[in-house]
ZAMARMAR-394182 format. One record per residue (C-alpha): residue number from 1; chain; x, y, z. Coordinates in steps of 0.001 Angstrom, whole numbers, plus 500000, padded with zeros to 6 digits. Layout:
BEGIN
  nulo  loro       X       Y       Z
   NUM     A       X       Y       Z
...
END
This chain:
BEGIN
  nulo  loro       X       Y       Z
     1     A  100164  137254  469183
     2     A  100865  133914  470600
     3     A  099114  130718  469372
     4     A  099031  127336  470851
     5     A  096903  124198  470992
     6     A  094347  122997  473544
     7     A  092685  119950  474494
     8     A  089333  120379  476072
     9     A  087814  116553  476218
    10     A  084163  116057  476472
    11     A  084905  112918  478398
    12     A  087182  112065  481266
    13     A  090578  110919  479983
    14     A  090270  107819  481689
    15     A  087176  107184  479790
    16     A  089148  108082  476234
    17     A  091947  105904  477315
    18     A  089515  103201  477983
    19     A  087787  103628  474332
    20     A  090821  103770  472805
    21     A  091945  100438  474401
    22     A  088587  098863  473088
    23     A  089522  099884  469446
    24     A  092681  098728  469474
    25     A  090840  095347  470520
    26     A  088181  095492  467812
    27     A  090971  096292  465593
    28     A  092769  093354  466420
    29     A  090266  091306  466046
    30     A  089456  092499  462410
    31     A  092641  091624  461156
    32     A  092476  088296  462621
    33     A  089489  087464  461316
    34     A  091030  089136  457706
    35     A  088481  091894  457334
    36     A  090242  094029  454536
    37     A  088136  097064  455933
    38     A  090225  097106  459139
    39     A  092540  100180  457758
    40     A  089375  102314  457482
    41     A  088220  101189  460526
    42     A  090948  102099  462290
    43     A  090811  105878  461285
    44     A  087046  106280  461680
    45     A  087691  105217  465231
    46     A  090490  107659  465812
    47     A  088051  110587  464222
    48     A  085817  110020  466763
    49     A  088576  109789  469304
    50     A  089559  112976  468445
    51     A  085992  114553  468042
    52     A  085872  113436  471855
    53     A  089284  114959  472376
    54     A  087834  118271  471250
    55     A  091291  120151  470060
    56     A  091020  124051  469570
    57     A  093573  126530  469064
    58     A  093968  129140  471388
    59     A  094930  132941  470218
    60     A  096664  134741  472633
    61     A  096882  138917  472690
    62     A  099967  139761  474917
    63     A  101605  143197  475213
    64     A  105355  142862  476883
    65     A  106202  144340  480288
    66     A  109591  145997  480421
    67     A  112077  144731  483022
    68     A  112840  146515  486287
    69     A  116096  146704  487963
    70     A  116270  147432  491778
    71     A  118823  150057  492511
    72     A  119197  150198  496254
    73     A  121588  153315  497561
    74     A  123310  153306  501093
    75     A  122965  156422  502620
    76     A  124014  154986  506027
    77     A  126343  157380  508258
    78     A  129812  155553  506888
    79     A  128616  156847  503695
    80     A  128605  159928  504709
    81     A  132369  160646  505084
    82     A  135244  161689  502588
    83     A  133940  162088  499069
    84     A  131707  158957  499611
    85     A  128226  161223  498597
    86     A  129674  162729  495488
    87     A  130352  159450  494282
    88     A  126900  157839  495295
    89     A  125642  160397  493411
    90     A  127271  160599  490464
    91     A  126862  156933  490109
    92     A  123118  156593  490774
    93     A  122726  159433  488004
    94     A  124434  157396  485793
    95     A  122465  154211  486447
    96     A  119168  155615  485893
    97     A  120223  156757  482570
    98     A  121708  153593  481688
    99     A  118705  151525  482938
   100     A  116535  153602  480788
   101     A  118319  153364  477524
   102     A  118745  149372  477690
   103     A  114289  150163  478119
   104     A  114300  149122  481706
   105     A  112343  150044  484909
   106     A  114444  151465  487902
   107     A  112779  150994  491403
   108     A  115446  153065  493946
   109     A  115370  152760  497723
   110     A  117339  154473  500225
   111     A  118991  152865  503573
   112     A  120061  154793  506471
   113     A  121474  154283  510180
   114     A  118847  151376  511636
   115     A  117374  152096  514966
   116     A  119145  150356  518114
   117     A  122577  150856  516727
   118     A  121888  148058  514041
   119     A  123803  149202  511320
   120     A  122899  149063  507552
   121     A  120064  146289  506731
   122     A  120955  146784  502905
   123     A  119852  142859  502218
   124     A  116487  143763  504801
   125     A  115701  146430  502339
   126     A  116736  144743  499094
   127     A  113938  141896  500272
   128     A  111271  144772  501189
   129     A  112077  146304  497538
   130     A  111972  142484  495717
   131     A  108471  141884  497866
   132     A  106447  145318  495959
   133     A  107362  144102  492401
   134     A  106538  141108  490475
   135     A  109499  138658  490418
   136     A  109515  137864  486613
   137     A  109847  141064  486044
   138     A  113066  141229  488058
   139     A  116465  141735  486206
   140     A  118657  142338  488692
   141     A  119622  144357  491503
   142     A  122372  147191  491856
   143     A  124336  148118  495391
   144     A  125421  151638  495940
   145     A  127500  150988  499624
   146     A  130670  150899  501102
   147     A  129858  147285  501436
   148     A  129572  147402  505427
   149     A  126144  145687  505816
   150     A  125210  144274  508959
   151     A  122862  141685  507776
   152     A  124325  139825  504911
   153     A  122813  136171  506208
   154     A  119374  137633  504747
   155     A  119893  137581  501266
   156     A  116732  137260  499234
   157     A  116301  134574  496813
   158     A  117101  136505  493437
   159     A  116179  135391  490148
   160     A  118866  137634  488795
   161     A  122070  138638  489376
   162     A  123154  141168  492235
   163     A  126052  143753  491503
   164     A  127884  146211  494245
   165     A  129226  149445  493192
   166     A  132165  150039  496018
   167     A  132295  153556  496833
   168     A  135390  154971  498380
   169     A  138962  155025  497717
   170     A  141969  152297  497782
   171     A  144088  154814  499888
   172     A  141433  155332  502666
   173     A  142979  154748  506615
   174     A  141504  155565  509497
   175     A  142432  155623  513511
   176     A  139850  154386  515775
   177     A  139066  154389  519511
   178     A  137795  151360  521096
   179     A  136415  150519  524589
   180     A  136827  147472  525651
   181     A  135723  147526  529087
   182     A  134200  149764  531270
   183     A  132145  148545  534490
   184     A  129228  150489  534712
   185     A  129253  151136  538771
   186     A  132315  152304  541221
   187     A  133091  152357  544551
   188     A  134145  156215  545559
   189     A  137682  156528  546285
   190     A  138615  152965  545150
   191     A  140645  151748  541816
   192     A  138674  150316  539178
   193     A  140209  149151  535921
   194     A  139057  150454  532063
   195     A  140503  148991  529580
   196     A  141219  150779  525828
   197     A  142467  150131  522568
   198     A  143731  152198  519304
   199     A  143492  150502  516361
   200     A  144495  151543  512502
   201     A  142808  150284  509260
   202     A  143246  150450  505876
   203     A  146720  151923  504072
   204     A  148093  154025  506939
   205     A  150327  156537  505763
   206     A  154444  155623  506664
   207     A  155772  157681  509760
   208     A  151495  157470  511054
   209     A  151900  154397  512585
   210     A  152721  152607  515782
   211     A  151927  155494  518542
   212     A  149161  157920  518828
   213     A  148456  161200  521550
   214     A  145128  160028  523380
   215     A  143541  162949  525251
   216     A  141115  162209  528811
   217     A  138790  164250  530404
   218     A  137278  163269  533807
   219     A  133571  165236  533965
   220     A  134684  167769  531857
   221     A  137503  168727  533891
   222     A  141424  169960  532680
   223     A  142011  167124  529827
   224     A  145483  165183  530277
   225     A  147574  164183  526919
   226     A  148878  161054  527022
   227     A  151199  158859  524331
   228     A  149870  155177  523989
   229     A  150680  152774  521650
   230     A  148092  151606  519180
   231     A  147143  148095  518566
   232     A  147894  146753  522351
   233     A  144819  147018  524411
   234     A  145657  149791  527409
   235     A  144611  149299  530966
   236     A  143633  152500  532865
   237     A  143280  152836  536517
   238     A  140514  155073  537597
   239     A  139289  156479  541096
   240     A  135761  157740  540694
   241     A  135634  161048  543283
   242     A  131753  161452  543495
   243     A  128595  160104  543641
   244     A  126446  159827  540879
   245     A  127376  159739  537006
   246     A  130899  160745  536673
   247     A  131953  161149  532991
   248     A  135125  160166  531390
   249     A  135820  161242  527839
   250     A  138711  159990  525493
   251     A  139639  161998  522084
   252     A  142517  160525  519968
   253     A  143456  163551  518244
   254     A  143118  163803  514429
   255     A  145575  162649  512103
   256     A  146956  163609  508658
   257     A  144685  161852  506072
   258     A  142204  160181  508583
   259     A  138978  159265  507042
   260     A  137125  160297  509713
   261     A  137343  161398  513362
   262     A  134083  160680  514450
   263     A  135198  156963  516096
   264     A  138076  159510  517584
   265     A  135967  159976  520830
   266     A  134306  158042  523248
   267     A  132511  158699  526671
   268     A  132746  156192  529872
   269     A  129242  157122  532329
   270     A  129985  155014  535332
   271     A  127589  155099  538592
   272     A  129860  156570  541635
   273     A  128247  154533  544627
   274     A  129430  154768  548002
   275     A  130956  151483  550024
   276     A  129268  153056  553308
   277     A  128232  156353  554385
   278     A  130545  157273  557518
   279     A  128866  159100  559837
   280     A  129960  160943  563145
   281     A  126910  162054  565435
   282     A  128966  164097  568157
   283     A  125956  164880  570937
   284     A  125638  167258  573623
   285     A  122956  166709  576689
   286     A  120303  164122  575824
   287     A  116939  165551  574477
   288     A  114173  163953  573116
   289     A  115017  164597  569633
   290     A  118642  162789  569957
   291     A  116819  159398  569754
   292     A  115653  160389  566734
   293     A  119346  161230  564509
   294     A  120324  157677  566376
   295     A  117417  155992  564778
   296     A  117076  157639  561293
   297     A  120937  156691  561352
   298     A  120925  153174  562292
   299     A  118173  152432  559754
   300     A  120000  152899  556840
   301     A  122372  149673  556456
   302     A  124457  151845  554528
   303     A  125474  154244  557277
   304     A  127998  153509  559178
   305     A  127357  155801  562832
   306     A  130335  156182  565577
   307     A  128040  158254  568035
   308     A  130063  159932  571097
   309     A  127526  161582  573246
   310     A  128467  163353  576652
   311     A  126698  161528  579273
   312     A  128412  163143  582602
   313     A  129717  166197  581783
   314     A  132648  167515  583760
   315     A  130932  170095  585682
   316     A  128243  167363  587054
   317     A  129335  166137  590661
   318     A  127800  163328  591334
   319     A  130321  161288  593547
   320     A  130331  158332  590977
   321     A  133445  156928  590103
   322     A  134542  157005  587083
   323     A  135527  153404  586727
   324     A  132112  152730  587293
   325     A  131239  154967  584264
   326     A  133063  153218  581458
   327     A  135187  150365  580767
   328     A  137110  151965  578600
   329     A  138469  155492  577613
   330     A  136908  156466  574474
   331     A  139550  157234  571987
   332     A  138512  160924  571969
   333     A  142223  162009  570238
   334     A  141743  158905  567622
   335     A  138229  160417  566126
   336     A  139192  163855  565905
   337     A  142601  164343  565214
   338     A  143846  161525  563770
   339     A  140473  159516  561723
   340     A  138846  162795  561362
   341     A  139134  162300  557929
   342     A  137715  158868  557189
   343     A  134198  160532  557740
   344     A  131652  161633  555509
   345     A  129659  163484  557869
   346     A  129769  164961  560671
   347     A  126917  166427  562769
   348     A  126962  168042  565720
   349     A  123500  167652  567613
   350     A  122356  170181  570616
   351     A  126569  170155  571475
   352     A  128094  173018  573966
   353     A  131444  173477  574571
   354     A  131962  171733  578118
   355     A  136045  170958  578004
   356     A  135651  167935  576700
   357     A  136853  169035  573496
   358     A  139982  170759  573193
   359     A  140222  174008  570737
   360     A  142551  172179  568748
   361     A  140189  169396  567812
   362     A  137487  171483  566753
   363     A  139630  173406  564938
   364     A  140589  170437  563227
   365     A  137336  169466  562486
   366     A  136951  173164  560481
   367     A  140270  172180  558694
   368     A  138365  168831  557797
   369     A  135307  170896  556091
   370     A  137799  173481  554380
   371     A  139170  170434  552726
   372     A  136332  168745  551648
   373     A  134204  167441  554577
   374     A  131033  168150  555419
   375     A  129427  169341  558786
   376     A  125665  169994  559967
   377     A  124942  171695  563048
   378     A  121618  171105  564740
   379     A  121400  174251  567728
   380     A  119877  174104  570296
   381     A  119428  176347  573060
   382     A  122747  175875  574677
   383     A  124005  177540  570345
   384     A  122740  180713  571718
   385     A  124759  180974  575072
   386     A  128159  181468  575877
   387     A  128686  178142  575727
   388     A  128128  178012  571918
   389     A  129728  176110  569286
   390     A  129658  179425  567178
   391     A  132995  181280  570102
   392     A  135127  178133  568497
   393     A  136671  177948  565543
   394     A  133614  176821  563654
   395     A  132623  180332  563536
   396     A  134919  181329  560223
   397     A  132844  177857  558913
   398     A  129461  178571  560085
   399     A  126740  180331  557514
   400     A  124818  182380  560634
   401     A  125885  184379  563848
   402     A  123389  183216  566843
   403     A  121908  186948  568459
   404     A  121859  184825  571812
   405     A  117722  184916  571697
   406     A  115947  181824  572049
   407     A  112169  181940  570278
   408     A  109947  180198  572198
   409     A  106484  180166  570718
   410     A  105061  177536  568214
   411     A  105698  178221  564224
   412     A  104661  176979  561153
   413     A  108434  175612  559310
   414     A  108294  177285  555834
   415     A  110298  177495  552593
   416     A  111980  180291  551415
   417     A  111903  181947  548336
   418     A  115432  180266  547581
   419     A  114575  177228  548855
   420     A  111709  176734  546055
   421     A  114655  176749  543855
   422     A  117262  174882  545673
   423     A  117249  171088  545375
   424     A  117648  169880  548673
   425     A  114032  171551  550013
   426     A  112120  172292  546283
   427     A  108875  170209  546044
   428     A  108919  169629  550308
   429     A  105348  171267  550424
   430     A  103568  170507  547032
   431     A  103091  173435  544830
   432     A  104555  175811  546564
   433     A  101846  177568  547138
   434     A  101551  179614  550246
   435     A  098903  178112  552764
   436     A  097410  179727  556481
   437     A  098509  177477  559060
   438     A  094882  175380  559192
   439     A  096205  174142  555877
   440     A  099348  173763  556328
   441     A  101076  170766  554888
   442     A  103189  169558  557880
   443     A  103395  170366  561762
   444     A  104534  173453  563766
   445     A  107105  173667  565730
   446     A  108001  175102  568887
   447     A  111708  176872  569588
   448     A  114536  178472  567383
   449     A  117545  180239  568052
   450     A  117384  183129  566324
   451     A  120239  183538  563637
   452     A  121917  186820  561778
   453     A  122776  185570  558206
   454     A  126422  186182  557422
   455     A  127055  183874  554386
   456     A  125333  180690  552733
   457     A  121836  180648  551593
   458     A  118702  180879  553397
   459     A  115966  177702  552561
   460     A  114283  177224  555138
   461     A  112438  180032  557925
   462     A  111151  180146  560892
   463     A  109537  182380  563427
   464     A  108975  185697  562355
   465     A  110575  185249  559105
   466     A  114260  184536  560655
   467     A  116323  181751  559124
   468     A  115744  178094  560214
   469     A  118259  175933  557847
   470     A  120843  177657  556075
   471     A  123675  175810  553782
   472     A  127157  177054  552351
   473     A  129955  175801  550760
   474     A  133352  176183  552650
   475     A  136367  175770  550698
   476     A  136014  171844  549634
   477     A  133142  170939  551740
   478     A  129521  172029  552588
   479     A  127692  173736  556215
   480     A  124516  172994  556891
   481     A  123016  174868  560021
   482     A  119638  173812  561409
   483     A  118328  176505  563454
   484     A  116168  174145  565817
   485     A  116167  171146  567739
   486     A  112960  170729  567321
   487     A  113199  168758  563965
   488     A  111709  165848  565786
   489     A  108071  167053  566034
   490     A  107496  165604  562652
   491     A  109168  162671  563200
   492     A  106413  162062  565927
   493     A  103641  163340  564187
   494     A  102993  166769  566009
   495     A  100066  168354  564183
   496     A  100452  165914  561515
   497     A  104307  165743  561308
   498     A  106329  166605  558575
   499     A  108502  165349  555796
   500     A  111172  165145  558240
   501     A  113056  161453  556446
   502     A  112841  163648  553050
   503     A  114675  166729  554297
   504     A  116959  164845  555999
   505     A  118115  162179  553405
   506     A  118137  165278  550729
   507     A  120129  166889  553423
   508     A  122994  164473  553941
   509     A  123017  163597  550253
   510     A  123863  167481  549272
   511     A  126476  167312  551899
   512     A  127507  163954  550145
   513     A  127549  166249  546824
   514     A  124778  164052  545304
   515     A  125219  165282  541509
   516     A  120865  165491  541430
   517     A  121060  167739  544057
   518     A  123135  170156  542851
   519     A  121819  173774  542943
   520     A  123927  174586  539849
   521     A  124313  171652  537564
   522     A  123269  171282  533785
   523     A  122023  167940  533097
   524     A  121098  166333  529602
   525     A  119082  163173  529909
   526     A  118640  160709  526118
   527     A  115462  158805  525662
   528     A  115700  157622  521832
   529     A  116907  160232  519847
   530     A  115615  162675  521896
   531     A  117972  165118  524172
   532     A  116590  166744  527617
   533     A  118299  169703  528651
   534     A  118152  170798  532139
   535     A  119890  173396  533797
   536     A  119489  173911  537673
   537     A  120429  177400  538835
   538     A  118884  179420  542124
   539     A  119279  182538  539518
   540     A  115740  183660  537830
   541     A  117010  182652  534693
   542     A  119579  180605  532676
   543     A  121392  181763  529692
   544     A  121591  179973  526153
   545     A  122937  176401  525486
   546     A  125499  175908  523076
   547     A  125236  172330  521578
   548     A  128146  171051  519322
   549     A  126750  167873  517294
   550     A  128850  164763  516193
   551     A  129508  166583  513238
   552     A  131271  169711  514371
   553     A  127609  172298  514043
   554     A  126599  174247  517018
   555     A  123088  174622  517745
   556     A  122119  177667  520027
   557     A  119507  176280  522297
   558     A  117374  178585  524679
   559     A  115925  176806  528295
   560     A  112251  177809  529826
   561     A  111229  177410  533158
   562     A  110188  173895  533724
   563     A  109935  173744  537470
   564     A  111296  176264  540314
   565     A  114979  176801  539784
   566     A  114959  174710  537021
   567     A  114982  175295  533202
   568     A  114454  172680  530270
   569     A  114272  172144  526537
   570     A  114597  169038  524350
   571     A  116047  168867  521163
   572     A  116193  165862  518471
   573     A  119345  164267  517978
   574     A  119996  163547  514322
   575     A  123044  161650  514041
   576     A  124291  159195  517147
   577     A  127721  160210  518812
   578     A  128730  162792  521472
   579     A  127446  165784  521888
   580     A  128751  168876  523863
   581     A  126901  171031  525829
   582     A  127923  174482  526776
   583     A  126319  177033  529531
   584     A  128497  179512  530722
   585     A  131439  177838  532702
   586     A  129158  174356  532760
   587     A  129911  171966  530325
   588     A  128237  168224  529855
   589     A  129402  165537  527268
   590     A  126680  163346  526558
   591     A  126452  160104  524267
   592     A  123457  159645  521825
   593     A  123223  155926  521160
   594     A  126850  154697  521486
   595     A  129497  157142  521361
   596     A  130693  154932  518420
   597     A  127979  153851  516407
   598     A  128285  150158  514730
   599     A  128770  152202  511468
   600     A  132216  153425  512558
   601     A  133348  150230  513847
   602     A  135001  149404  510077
   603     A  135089  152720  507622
   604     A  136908  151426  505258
   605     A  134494  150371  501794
   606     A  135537  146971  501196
   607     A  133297  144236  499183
   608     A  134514  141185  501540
   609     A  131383  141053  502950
   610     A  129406  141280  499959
   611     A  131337  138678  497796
   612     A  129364  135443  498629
   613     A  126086  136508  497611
   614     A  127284  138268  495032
   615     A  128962  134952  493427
   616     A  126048  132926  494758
   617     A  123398  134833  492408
   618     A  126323  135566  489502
   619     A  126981  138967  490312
   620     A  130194  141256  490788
   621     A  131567  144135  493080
   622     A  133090  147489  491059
   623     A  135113  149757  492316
   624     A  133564  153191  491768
   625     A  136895  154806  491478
   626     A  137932  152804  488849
   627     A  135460  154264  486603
   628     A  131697  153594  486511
   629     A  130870  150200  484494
   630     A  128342  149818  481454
   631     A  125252  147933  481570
   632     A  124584  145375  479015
   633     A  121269  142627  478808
   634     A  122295  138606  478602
   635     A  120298  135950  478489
   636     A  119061  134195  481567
   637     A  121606  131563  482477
   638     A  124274  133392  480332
   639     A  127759  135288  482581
   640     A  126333  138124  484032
   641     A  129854  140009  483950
   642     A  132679  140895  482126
   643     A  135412  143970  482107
   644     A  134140  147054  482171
   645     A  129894  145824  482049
   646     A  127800  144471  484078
   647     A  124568  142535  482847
   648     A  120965  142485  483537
   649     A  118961  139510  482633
   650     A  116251  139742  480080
   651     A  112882  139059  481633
   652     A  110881  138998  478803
   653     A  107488  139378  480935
   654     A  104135  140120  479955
   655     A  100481  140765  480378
   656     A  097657  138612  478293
   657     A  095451  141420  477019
   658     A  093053  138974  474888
   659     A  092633  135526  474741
   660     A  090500  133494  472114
   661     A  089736  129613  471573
   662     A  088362  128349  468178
   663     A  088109  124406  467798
   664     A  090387  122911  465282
   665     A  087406  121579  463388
   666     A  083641  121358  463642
   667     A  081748  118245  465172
   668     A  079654  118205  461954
   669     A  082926  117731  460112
   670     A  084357  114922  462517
   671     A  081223  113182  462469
   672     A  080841  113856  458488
   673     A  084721  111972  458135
   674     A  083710  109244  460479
   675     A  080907  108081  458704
   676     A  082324  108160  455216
   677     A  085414  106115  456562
   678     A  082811  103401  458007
   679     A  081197  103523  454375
   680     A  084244  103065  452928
   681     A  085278  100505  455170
   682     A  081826  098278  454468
   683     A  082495  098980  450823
   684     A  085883  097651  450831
   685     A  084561  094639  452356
   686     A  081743  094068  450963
   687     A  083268  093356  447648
   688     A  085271  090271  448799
END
């Protein structure tokens, strides 16, 4: 029970000051004039002062609140490493059983990885703790961590002391890999710079230090060992070879005693883009479709076209000079012999062997493909004669055999059972689904050469069934073979047209070897912490995935089919870092979040970080390996720390459970004591 005195004045204390002045007046005045009564006076007045006063004494009930300590444990992914959990959790034990002896409250909250790669917010959730309980209550707060926080400008205003309890060890090291730069776009086939850097911390074992083996893989190809020195940042010239994502990965092998290897490893995605698509349109007699490859061509600003077309062939007598023809000799030798190779793509539209061409050249041009080139043929009737690219040597290159007959009857263009699967013609007509030419979802057209297949794939067909484009891959490069010249229709709108752009541009980008049109590729696409696994295949089905996790698990995942020739499943990524995946002979490396999260950027527990707002609020940082410290109360004010203990400030808090006001005295009394004083006072003077 508490007691205490209260003043609950029937009048305004203005009003009280104001009497009182006017009795100290009368007062004066009574003495001056000699009354003897003035003494009585004098307390009958300050009676009824205090009767107007009204004193009372209050009685309070309270019942005493014990004091709560906030115990916040870092579970963040540094913590995770070495013997790091062992101690957290020996030490946490140990707390709650010391808070609870000294007759304390423990309130315990847990911090992991942030989202967005922001590290541990230990002081964000120390403030979220301090905000559910009531500060007087508050004796202090306890830090399980490493002590590598990434916010420690938030500190909460404490009205106790803050300790850290420093897990890890004094003879922790570890090697990490760094990435300084990477650009995140290429040009194919030029140099671009990366730029890398080793670096050691903490007590690196003798004979450890000054060079390390690095290890890089480009796209998951045969890795290369180099010997690099560590602490000078590294400059790496790179040449990306493809379009699309190409993937470099970097592993610093593990070393005797590291801490950890998982800042070991790191993976480079940058954008292969090419400068300009170089394009060679070689064509034979002009025909109304040849306007068309010219024009698709020379829309694209990226495309570079060199078009030699045969406008006077030599068997056409016309008695024209040939001075008059042309200004200059086109360099015939130049493009295909000797620049044959600075091409992309080469297509060869309606051509027939006329002499223009020597064997040789064409042969070189098959040498060209063999070595990584790529070549689309567009027939036309002249591909069925004797006059037909197929008697050169493009035959050992080509995918089909022309039968020399020429269909000539109007036919609905349709995909073939492979071609719902393969990238470059999947999705062309909608669902798939098979519709009767009133429906159908482009235009007809009207010739083919008919073709025997005799390698490649079949995704396209014609007229009675019979293949219309057929693709294969020749050594290096890639065949396409477009059993029509009749492609154009759709460009016009025959019937409706046809997705004629689309086929194309999917075309020349397989040719290009345009990673999303791969017909065999396994793909993993991150959004958040969720992994997308794709695998394209023309098979019916796709075997098991075998994913290895920052941590060193494999995870067996099985794919459905998502879409034609493709087959999906997503999995959640628990911990950020690289992750392997594994299908057959296809391999991905993948990155969830950064390959090296912000938690591996330091590993070694240190309380640097921690010391100012430690000091700032009185607090102290322990080493856990130097044994765990005791827990004593102090006063508030008092040193909060000493060897071997840390303290926890008495609180002394309460709640009022009953509360009671009795006045001091009764008015009947005050007025009772007043009037016998004025008596007394009258008396006194009235025997003068």
């Amino acid at each position: 029970m508490a007691n205490q005195i209260l003043f609950d004045p029937h009048l305004s204390w203005p009003v009280i000051y104001g009497l009182g002045a006017a009795v100290l007046v009368i007062l004066a005045l009574s003495i001056w004039r000699g009354l003897a009564g003035w003494p009585y006076r004098l307390l009958a007045a300050a009676v009824l002062l205090l009767a107007l006063i009204n004193p009372s004494l209050q009685s309070e009930e309270r019942e005493p609140l014990s004091d709560i300590v906030l115990l916040v444990v870092d579970e963040s992914a540094s913590q995770r490493i070495a013997n790091r959990p062992a101690q957290t959790a020996e030490a946490l034990a140990a707390l709650e059983a010391e808070v609870a002896a000294l007759g304390m409250e423990a309130r315990i909250a847990r911090v992991g990885d942030a989202e967005d790669n922001a590290g541990t917010l230990l002081m964000s959730e120390l403030q979220r703790l301090m905000a559910e309980e009531p500060r007087a209550r508050i004796a202090g707060a306890l830090l399980i961590t490493d002590g590598r926080l990434h916010d420690p400008e938030l500190v909460p205003d404490m009205p106790a002391p803050i300790h850290a309890l420093i897990t890890g060890r004094d003879t922790d090291w570890d090697r990490r890999l760094v990435v300084e730069t990477a650009p995140a776009f290429g040009i194919i086939g030029e140099e671009l710079m990366l730029t890398i850097r080793l670096e050691d911390q903490g007590a690196v074992p003798a004979g450890l230090e000054g060079r390390s083996q690095i290890v890089i893989a480009v796209d998951g190809g045969t890795p290369q060992t180099f010997t690099v020195p560590v602490g000078e940042s590294l400059e790496l010239p790179l040449t990306l070879e493809h379009a699309g994502q190409n993937v470099i990965q970097f592993t610093v092998p593990e070393a005797q005693g590291e801490l950890t290897t998982r800042n070991n490893a790191a993976v480079v995605q940058i954008n292969g883009i090419r400068d300009r698509l170089r394009v060679l349109l070689v064509s034979g007699e002009p025909h109304p479709g040849q306007r068309t490859w010219r024009n698709l061509l020379k829309s694209d600003p990226s495309v570079d076209l060199v078009h030699f077309t045969i406008l006077r062939p030599p068997d056409r007598q016309d008695g024209v000079p040939v001075s008059e023809l042309s200004l200059i000799a086109f360099p015939t030798r130049e493009l295909f012999m000797e620049r044959v190779d600075d091409f992309d793509l080469i297509i060869f539209d309606r051509y027939q062997r006329r002499g223009i061409l020597p064997m040789v050249y064409i042969d070189n041009i098959r040498r060209y493909v063999e070595d990584g080139g790529a070549l689309l043929v567009a027939a036309g009737p002249d591909f069925a004669g004797a006059s037909s690219l197929y008697r050169t040597p493009l035959a050992d290159i080509l995918p089909g055999r022309p039968t020399a007959r020429v269909i000539e009857q109007p036919y609905l263009p349709t995909i073939s059972e492979l071609g719902a699967r393969h990238p470059v013609t999947t999705g062309l007509e909608g669902d798939h689904t098979p519709l009767p030419e009133s429906e159908a979802p482009w235009g007809r057209w009207l010739r083919q050469i008919e073709l025997t297949e005799q390698g490649g794939q079949t995704v396209m067909e014609g007229a009675n069934g019979a293949p219309l484009l057929m693709l294969d891959r020749v050594g290096q490069g890639r065949v396409a073979l477009l059993a029509s010249d009749h492609a154009w229709l759709w460009d016009r709108g025959y019937e409706g047209g046809g997705p004629q752009l689309e086929l194309l541009r999917r075309l020349a980008h397989w040719m290009m070897g345009e990673p999303d049109l791969e017909e065999e590729a396994l793909v993993a696409d991150v959004d958040g912490q969720t992994i997308t696994i794709t695998r394209r295949t023309l098979a019916d089905e796709a075997g098991r995935v075998i994913v290895t996790t920052p941590d060193g698990q494999q995870l067996e995942v099985m794919l459905e089919e998502s879409a034609p020739g493709a087959f999906s499943a997503e999995i959640e990524g628990e911990e950020q870092g690289l992750y392997r995946l594994v299908e057959g002979d296809m391999e991905r490396v993948i990155a969830l979040g950064p390959a090296a999260p912000r938690e591996f950027e330091v590993t070694i527990a240190g309380a640097e970080r921690l010391e100012p707002l430690l000091t700032a609020t009185g607090g102290r940082a322990v080493r856990l390996e130097e044994g765990l410290p005791d827990l004593r109360r102090v006063s508030e004010g008092r040193i909060a720390h000493g060897r071997g203990w840390l303290g926890l400030t008495t609180r002394e808090a309460y709640v009022t459970t009953d509360l009671t006001v009795t006045p001091f005295i009764r008015t009947w009394i005050f007025l009772l004591l007043a009037g016998g004083l004025m008596l007394a006072g009258w008396l006194r003077e009235g025997r003068q």
